[in-house]
N, C-alpha and C positions, 0 to 999 in steps of 0.2 A: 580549404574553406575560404569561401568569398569575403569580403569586406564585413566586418561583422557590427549588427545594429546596436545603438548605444543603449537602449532605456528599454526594459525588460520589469514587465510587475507581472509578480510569481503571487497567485491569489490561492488560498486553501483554508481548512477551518481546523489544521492541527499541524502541530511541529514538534519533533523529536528536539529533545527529552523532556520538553516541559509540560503539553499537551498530545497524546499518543495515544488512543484505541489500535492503531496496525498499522500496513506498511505504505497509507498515505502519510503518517507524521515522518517516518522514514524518508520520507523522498523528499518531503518538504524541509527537514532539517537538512539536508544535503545538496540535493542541486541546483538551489540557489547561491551557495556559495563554490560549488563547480563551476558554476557559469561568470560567476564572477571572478574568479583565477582566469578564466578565457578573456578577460577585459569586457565582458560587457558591464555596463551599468544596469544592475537588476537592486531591486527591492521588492519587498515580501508583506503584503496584506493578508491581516488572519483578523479574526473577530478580538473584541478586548477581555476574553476569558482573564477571573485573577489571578489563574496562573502564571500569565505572561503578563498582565498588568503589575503585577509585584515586582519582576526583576528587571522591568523597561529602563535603561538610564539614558541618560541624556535626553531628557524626553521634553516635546517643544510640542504645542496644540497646533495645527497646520489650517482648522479650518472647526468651525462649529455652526453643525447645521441645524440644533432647536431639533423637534419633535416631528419625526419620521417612523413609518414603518411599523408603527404601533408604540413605537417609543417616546417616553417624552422628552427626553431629553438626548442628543448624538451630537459628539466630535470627534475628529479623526487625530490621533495624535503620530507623532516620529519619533521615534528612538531607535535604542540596541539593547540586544538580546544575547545572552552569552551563550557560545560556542558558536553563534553566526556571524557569516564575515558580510553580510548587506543588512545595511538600513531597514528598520520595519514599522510601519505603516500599524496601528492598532484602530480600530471602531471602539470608542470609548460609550457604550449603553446599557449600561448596567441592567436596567429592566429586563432587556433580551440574553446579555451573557453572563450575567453572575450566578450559576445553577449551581448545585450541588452533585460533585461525581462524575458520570459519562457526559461528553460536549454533546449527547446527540438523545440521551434519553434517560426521562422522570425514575424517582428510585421503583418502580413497576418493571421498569425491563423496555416499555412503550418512548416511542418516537414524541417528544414534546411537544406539544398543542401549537407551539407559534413558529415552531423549523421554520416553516416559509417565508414568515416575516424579519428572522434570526438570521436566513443567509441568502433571501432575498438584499436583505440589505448591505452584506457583504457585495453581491452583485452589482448592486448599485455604485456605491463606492468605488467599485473596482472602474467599472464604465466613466463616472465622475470626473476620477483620477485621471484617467485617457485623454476627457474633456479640455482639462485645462482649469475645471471649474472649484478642485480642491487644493490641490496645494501648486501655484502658480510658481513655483520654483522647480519643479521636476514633473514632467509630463511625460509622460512611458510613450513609447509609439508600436508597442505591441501588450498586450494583456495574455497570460496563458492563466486559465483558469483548470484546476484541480478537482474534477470527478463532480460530484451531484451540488454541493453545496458549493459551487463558484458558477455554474451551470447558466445562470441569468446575466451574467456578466456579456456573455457573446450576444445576447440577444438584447439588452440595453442599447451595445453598441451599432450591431446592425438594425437597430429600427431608430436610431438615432439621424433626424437628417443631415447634419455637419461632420460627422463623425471622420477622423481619417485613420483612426490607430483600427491595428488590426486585432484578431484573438485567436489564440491557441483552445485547444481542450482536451483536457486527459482524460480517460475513461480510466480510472482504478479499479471500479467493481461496478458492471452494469446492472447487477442485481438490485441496485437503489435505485428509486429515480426520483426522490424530493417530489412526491404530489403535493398538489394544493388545490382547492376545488374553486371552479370561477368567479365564484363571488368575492375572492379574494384578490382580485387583476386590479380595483382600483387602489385597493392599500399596497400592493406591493409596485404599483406607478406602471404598470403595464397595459400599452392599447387593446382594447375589446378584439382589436381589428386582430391580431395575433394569438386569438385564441382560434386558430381552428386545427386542420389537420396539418396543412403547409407550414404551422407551426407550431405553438406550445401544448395544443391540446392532446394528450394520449386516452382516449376510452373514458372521457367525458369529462378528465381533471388538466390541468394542467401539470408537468413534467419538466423539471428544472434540468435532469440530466439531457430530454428531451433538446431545450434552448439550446442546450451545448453541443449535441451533436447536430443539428438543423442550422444554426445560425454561426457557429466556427468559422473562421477559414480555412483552417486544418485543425484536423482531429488525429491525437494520436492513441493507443493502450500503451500499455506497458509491457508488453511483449510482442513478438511481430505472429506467435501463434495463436496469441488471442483477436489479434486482429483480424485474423482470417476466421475464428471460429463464432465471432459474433455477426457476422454475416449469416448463418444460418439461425433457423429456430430454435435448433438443440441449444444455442448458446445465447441467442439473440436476444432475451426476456422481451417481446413482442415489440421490438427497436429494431431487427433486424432490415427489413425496406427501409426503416429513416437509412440507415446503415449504407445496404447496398446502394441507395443512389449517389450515397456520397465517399462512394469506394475510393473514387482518385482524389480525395482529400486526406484517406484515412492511412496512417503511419504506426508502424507497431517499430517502438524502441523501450530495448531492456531497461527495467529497471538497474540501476548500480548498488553497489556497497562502500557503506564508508568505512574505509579500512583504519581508519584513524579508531575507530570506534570498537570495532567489529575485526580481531587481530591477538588470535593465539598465542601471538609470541608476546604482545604488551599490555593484551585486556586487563586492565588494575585490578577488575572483580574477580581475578583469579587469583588462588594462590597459588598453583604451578604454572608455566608456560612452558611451550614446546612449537612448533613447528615441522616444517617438511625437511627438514634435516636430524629432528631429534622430534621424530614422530611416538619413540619408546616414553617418553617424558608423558605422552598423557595417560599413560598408566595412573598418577600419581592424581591427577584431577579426577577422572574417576571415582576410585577410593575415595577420593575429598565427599566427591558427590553423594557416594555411597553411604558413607557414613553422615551424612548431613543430612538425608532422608531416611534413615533409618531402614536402608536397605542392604542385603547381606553382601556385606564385604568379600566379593568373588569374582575375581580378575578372570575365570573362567566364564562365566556368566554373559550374555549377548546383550547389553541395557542398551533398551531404545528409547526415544525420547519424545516427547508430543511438546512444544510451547505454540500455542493455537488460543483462537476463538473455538468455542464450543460452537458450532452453528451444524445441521447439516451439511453446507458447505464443505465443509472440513473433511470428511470423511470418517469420522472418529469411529462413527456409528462401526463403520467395516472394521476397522482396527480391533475396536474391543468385543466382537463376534470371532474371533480369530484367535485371541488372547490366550484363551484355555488350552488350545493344542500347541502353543507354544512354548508355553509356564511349564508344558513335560519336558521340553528339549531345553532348560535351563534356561530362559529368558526371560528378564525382565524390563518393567515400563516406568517412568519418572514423565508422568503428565503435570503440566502447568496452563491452567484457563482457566477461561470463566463462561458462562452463555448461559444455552439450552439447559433448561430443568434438569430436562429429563436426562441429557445426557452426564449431567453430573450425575445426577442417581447413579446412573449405569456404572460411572467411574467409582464413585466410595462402593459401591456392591460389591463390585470387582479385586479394591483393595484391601474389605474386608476376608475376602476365602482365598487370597494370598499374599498375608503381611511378609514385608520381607521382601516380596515380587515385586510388587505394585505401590505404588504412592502417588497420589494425584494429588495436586495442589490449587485450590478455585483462587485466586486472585492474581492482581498484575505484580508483578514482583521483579523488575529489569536485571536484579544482582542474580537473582535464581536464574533465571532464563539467559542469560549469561555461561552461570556454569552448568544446566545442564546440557547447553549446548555442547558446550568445551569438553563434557565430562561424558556422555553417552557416545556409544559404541555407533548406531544408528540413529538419522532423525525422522521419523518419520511425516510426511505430506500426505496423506494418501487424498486428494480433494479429490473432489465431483467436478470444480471447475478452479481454476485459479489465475487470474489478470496476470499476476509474475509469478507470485511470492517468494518474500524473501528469507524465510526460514532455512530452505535448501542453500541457502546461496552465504546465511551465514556455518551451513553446516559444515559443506563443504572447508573453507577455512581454517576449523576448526579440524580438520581428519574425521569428522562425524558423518559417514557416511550416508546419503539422502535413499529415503524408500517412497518413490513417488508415483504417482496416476500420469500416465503419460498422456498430459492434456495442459494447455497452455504457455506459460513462464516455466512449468513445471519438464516438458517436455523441450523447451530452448536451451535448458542448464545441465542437466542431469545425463551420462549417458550410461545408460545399460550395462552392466558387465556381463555378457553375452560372450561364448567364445573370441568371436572373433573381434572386439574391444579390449576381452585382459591380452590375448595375445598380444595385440599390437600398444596394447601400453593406454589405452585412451582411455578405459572403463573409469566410472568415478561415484556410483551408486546402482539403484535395483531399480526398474522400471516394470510396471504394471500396466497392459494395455485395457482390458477389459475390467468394467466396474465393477466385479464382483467378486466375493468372501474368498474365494476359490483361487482366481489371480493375485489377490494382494497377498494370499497365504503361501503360494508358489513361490511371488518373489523376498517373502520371509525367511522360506525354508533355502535361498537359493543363499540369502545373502550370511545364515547361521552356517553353512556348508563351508563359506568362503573364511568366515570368522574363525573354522577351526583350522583354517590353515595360515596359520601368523606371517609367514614371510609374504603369500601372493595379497592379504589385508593391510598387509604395512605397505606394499607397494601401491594398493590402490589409495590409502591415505596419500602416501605422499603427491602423487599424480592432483586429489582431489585439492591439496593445502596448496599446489601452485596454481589452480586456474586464475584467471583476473577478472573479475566483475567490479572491477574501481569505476566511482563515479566519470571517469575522465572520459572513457568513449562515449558513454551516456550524452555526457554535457555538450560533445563537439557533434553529435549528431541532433539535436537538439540546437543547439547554435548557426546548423545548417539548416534547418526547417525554416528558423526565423528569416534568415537568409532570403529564404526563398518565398515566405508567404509578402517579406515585404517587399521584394521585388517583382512582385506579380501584377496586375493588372488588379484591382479593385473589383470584388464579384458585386454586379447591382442586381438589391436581392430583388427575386423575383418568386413567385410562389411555382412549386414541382408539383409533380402527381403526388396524390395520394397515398403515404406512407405510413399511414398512424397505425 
């Protein structure tokens, strides 16, 4: 790794464990303190939600900007935040983040009326801060900005005329894209001139995920086969041209795991531990589990495990289409989520005409989803599309075997046990190529086949409990990116073809 850049601002709008919907809190609670083990200077901008306004200590006001954004009142404060090891940056606006519940949406289940102006302003801040203009004691020389809501950051600083820091951009989940309609470009401090197609505009609104991947200097996902799969339409959600012309920008690097957290042998939310050398020990989590959802204590039994967003996305829909013929071959399901109506319906339906079998559980519960991970047999992913996820990745770990749709992160981590993988020792879950009831039941029935044979399942646990998905290679391929965007030649923007 070349000479590595000193001042790194990690920009997002959620961090594990204090604020978390999915596995953007996840990344952001981790590889800014990865990267700081690598010697860079990184710190970490998030909005002043009071979840993280409550535990902020050492906290010093850096900069007060008076009434922005729709806000009337904005400062940026500095402190720390426990279990992180960099400095963090808060937007103190109470009008825009003191909400009740999800950081993204009214108790309706609906996307908040002012998002735009919410994490427009994060964006702004973020560019700000690059400036020189917020806190004149630390000025980043690279900005990476985190999926839709940091999104304007890159596009602040490229339409900026003095500008010299550069911007990263993750893509998490292209399925967002933060609209906002153009009436909205002079409150959130954006030129007219940058609404068209060469830039913020998508299909007549403007597109914050848009800014990020248009205005970046590098762009990367979270996986390198999603990176390849949102180049098409199948995956593209009508970004894919912005996409392909800016293919030699675009970098797919895995998501990591933080083992510190996520780690069978010292997870504290366990009462048993075990690992790849006393794989027999999660017998006993299990049972723990079993009995804690009021599910029939039968170490015979095949328990799979769902902890998901209920979305489409997810797959779930296929899962519990499939259920019934597997509830005959002794199997059961321990769901943990929340979403879709309907698909909760579907789930209490399901665990009414088989108590005992089934238990689903609607809310965020980290201690639950902990042990069911630890404690089920199988975890099942089956998505329609998926940026990495990291569900597989903590199953794995745990000897909880992954049952996944072989498409994206999903298909990077997971490998098939197919003849010739258990032969040679590599198999590490069940993989499903075609999206339907019929395939995901196939590699159901393949992975119950294998479960009644204990010695070749104990072997694929243990295979599965050594892989390494630690944040460390993550953070050193990332550390090289920066490397390289700031050693590059300056792109002076200039407007492309047509790609909205």
């Amino acid at each position: 790794m070349s000479t590595l850049p000193h001042r790194i601002l990690q920009v997002g709008a959620e961090v594990y464990p204090l604020v978390k919907t999915g596995g953007l809190g996840d990344v952001l609670g981790a590889l800014p303190s990865a990267l700081a083990r690598l010697g860079l200077d990184v710190r970490l901008l998030l909005p002043g939600y009071p979840a993280l306004r409550k535990p902020l200590t050492g906290v010093r006001s850096v900069c007060r900007l008076g009434p922005a954004f729709g806000a009337a009142s904005v400062q940026v404060l500095l402190g720390r935040l426990p279990g992180l090891e960099v400095p963090v940056y808060l937007i103190e606006a109470p009008s825009l983040y003191e909400r009740p519940g999800n950081p993204y949406l009214d108790g309706s289940g609906e996307g908040w009326a002012d998002n735009p102006q919410r994490f427009g302003l994060l964006g702004w801040v973020a560019a700000y801060l690059a400036l020189g203009d917020i806190d004149p004691a630390w000025r980043p020389q690279l900005v990476h900005g985190h999926d839709w809501h940091a999104g304007l950051a890159s596009a602040f600083l490229a339409l900026h005329p003095s500008t010299r820091c550069r911007s990263v951009f993750t893509v998490h989940n292209l399925a967002f894209h933060g609209l906002f309609p153009q009436a909205l470009m002079p409150t959130l401090q954006l030129p007219e001139s940058s609404f068209v197609s060469d830039g913020l505009e998508f299909h007549g609104e403007g597109s914050m995920i848009k800014a990020g991947l248009h205005y970046a200097d590098a762009i990367t996902t979270v996986s390198p086969s999603y990176a390849r799969e949102i180049q098409t339409p199948a995956f593209g959600c009508g970004l894919e041209g912005v996409i392909t012309q800016r293919r030699a920008q675009l970098h797919g690097i895995l998501n990591g795991v933080d083992y510190a957290v996520w780690n069978s042998a010292t997870d504290p939310r366990l009462e048993t531990h075990f690992d790849a050398r006393h794989p027999e020990r999660k017998a006993a989590a299990k049972a723990a589990l079993q009995r804690q959802l009021g599910l029939r204590v039968d170490p015979g039994a095949m328990l799979i495990g769902v902890v998901s967003r209920l979305t489409p996305q997810k797959g779930i829909d296929l899962l519990l289409e499939v259920l019934p013929a597997l509830l005959n071959d002794n199997v059961q399901l321990a769901l943990l989520g929340s979403g879709d109506a309907d698909l909760e319906a579907a789930c209490r339906a399901l665990a009414v005409v088989a108590p005992g079998q089934i238990v689903a559980r609607f809310d965020y519960d980290e201690t639950l989803a902990h042990r069911i991970i630890a404690g089920v047999d199988v975890i099942a992913v089956p998505s329609r599309f998926e940026p990495c996820g990291l569900t597989q990745l903590y199953g794995l770990r745990y000897g909880s075997l992954p049952l996944v749709h072989r498409v994206g992160g999903l298909a990077d981590t997971v490998v098939d046990a197919d003849d010739k993988a258990l032969a040679a020792d590599t198999a590490t879950g069940f993989v499903f190529d075609a999206l339907t009831t019929t395939a995901l039941e196939q590699a159901a029935q393949r992975a119950l086949a294998l479960y009644r044979q204990p010695d070749r399942w104990r072997q694929m646990m243990r295979r599965a409990m050594t892989q390494d998905f630690s944040w460390g290679g993550a953070a050193v391929a990332y550390a090289d990116l920066y490397c390289r965007v700031l050693a590059a030649e300056p792109e002076r923007w200039r407007p492309a073809a047509s790609a909205a």
